[in-house]
N, C-alpha and C positions, 0 to 999 in steps of 0.2 A: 897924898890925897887927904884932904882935910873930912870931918866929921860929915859935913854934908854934901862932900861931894863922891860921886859913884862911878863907877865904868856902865858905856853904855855901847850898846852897837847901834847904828847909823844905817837905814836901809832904805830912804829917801831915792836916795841916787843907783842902787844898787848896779842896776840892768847899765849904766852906762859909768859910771865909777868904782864899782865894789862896795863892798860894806860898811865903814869906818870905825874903827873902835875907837872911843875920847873918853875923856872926864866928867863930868855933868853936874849941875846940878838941876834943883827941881822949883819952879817959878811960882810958888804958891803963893805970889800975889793976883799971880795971874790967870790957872787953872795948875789942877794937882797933875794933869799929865803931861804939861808942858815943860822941858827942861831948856837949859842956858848951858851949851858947850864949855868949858871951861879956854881961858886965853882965845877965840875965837874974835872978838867984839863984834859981837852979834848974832852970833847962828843958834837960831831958835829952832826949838821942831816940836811940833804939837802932834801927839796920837800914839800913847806907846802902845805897843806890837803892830802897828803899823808903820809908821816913819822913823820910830826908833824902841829899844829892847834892853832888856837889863842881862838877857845873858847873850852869849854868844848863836845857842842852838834854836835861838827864837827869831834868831834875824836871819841865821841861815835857811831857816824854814820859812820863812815870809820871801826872803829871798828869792827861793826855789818856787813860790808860788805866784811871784812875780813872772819870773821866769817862763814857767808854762803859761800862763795867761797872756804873756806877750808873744810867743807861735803860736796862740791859736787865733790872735788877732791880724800875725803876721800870715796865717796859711787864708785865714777867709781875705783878707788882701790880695793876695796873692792870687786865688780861686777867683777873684773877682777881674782880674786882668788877667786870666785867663781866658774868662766867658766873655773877654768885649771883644765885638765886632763891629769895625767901620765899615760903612758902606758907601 
């Protein structure tokens, strides 16, 4: 891992891929919180502690908070096809 490049966790995808852990760097041409995967050609992600983290305990908590937020999206769904009635 060279000078400017960092570990990062990935939490974009998490709810349907897992977390990623990669190499990064950081695209300060572009905006300071956007990073460039390392070997990837091309996968960018903008937003850290949201789509991506510099430690591990910050993406598993983002994670976990994906996580709940998508049952409670899945039960009012679900409540919702409960309450239909065709007539």
């Amino acid at each position: 891992m060279s000078s400017d490049t960092f570990k990062v966790w990935i939490t974009r995808y998490a709810l349907t891929e897992g977390i990623y852990e990669k190499e990064a760097k950081v695209c300060i041409d572009v905006s300071e919180d956007m990073i460039e995967v390392i070997g990837s050609n091309g996968m960018y992600f903008h937003g850290e502690g949201k789509d991506w983290h510099r430690t591990k305990e910050s993406a598993v908590k983002r994670a976990e908070e994906m996580r709940l937020k998508k049952i409670v999206n899945v039960e009012k769904q679900l409540q919702k096809l409960k309450d239909m009635k065709f007539e």
